[in-house]
C-alpha positions as a printed NumPy array, in Angstrom:
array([[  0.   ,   0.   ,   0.   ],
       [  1.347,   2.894,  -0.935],
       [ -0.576,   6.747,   0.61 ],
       [ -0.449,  10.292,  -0.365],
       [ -2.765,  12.357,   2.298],
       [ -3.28 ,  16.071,   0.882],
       [ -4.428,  16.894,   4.06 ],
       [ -3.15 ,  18.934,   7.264],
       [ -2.396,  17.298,  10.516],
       [ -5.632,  18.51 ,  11.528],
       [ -7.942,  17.377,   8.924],
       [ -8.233,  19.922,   6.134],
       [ -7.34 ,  20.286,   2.34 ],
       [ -4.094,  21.794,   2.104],
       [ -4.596,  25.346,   0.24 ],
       [ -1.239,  24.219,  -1.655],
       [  0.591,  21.046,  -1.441],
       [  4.473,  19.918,  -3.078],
       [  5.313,  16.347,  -4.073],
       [  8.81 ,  16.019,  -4.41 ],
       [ 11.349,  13.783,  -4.527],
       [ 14.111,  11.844,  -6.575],
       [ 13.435,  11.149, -10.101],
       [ 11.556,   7.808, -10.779],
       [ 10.15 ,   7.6  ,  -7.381],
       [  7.154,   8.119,  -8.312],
       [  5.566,  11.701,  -8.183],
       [  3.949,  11.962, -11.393],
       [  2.58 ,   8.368, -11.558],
       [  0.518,   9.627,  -7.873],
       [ -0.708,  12.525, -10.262],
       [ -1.52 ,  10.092, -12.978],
       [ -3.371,   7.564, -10.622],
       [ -5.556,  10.383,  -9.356],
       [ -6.399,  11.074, -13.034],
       [ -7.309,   8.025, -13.653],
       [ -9.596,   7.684, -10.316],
       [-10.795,  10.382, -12.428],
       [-11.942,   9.044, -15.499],
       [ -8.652,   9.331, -17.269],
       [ -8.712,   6.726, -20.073],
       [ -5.046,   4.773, -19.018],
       [ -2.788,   4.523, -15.948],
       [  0.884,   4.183, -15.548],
       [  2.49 ,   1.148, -16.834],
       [  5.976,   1.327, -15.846],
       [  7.795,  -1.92 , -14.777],
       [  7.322,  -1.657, -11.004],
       [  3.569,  -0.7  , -11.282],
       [  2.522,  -3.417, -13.39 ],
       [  3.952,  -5.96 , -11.056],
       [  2.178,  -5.076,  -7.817],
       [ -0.071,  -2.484,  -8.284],
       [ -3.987,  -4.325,  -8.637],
       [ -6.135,  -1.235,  -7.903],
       [ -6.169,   2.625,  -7.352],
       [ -8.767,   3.802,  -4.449],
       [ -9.01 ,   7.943,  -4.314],
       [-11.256,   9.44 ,  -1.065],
       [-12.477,  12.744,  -2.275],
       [-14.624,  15.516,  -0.271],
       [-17.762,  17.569,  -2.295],
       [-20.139,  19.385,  -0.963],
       [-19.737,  18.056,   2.601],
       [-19.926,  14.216,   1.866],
       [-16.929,  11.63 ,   1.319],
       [-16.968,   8.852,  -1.388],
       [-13.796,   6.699,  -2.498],
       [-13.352,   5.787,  -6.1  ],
       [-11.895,   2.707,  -6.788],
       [-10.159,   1.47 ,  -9.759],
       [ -8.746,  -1.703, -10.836],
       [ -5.654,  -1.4  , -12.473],
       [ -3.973,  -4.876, -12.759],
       [ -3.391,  -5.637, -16.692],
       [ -5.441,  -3.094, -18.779],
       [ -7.81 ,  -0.283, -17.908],
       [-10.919,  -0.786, -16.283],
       [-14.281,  -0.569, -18.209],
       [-16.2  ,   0.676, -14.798],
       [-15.175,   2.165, -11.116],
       [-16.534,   1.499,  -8.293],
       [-18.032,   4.726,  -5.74 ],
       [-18.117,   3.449,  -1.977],
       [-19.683,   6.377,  -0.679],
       [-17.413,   6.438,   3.077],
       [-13.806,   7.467,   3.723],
       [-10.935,   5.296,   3.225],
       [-11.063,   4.266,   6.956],
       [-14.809,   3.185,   6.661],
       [-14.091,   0.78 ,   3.344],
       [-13.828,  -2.645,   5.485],
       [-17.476,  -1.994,   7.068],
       [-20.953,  -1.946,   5.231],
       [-21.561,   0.559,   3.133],
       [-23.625,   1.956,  -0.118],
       [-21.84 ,   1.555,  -2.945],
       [-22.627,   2.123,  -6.947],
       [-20.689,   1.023, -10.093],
       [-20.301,   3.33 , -12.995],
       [-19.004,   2.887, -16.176],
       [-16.097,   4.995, -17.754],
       [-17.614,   5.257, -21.014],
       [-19.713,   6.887, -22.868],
       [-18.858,  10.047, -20.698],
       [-22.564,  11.295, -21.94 ],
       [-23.907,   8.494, -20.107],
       [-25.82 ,   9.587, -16.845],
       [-24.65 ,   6.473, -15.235],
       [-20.588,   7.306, -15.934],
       [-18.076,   8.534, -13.443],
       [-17.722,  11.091, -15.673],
       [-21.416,  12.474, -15.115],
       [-21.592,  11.383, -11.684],
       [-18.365,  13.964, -10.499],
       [-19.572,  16.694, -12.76 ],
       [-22.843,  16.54 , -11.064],
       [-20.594,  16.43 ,  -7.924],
       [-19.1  ,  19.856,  -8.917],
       [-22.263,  21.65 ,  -9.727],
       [-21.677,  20.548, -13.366],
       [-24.025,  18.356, -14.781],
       [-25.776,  19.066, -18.049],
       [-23.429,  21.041, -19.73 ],
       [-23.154,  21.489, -23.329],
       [-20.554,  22.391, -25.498],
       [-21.064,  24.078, -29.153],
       [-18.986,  22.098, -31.481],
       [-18.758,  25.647, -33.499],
       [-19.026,  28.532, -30.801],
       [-19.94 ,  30.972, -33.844],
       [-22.848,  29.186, -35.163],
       [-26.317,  29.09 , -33.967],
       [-27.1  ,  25.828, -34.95 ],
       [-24.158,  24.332, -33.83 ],
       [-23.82 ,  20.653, -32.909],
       [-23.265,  20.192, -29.298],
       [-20.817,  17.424, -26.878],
       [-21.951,  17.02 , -23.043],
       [-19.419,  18.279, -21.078],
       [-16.832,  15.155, -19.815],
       [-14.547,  14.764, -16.674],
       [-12.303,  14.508, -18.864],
       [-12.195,  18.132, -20.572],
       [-12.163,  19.471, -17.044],
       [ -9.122,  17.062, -16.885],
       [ -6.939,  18.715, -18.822],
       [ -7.177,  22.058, -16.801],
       [ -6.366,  20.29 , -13.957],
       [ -3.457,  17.713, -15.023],
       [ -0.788,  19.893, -17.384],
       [  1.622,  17.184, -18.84 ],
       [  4.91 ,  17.723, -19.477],
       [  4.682,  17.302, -23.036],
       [  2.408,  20.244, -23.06 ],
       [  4.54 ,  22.428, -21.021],
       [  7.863,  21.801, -23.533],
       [  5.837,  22.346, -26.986],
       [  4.364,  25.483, -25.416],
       [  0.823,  23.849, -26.135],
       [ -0.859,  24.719, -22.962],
       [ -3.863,  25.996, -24.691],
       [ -3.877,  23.394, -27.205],
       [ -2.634,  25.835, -29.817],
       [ -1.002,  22.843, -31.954],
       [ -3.715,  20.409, -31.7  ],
       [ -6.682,  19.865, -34.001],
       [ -8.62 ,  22.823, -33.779],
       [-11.64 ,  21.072, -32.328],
       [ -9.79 ,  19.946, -28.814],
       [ -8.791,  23.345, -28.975],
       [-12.301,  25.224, -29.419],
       [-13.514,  22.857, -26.732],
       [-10.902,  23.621, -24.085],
       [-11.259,  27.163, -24.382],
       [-14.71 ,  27.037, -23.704],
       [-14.081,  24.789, -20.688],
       [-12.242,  27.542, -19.301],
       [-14.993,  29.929, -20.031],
       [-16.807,  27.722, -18.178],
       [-14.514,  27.368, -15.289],
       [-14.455,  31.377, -15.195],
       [-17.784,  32.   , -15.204],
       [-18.29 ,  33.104, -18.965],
       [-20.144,  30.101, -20.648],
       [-23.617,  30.104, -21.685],
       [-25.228,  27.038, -21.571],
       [-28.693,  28.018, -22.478],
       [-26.983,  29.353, -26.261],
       [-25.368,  25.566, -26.586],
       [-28.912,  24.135, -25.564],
       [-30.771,  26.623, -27.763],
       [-28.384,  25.691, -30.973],
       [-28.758,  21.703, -29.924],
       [-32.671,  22.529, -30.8  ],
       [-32.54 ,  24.839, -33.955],
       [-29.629,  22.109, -35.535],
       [-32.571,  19.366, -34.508],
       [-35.311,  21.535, -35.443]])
């Protein structure tokens, strides 16, 4: 078993937390893990993690209740996760828990609709073409909030951080993710274009 608590000594989120240590010890794989708890599509497979690790359990804290996600992660990516809704302490005594699948991320029954509803984020439609009004539309997924919250590296050295060099539909997405995340997206336009396009 191997923890990472981002909590004080007495209880509460840290406002701002450092994981450091040598290289290949393990920092970004943590990071990685959590992603995939997440809804991330893939987990680490180095070496040493294929050989012992089976699952990946994450205890998370919204709006005042605790749940763990659990995740296998023995050969290949798992197809569902499992929600205990407890703490990490409370997993070896009886408790509710719920399977969801990982995809499709549109389905009300994912992990991926089940945390944005969690957030305050459920229902939310993107406009595959921002300037149109009868735009197609996605359903917002865990995993375009993802990639505001896990920057890889590879990002960071091609200077892609806004998806600049990437096909411009991940890019018109993930800007309006962050309008979203600041406040500045309309759903009702993406729902009214999802009716004229069916209309």
């Amino acid at each position: 078993n191997y923890d990472v608590s981002f909590l004080a000594d007495n209880g509460e989120v840290r406002p701002f937390a450092i994981v450091a240590g040598q290289i290949s010890t393990g920092k970004t794989s943590v990071l990685e893990f959590i992603a995939y708890c997440l809804g991330r599509s893939d987990f680490p497979h180095h070496q040493e993690i294929r050989t012992r690790v089976v699952a990946a359990l994450l205890e998370c804290e919204m709006q005042g209740s605790h749940f763990v996600i659990e995740r296998s992660a023995s050969h290949q990516p798992s197809r569902t996760a499992t929600i205990h809704s407890c703490d990490l302490e409370e997993l070896g005594r009886t408790h509710p828990i719920r399977e969801a699948v990982i995809s499709p991320n549109n389905d009300p029954e994912s992990l991926s609709q089940y945390l944005l509803r969690q957030f305050g984020l459920g229902n939310v439609l993107l406009k595959e073409a921002p300037t149109k009004d009868s735009s197609g539309v996605d359903q917002l997924s865990i995993r375009d909030v993802l990639k505001l919250i896990l920057v890889e590296n590879s990002d960071l050295d091609d200077k892609n951080l806004l998806f600049e060099k990437s096909q411009p539909v991940i890019r018109l997405k993930h800007e309006q993710v962050l309008d979203l995340m600041f406040g500045a997206h309309d759903n009702s336009a993406a729902t009214l274009a999802s009716e004229v396009k069916s209309l």
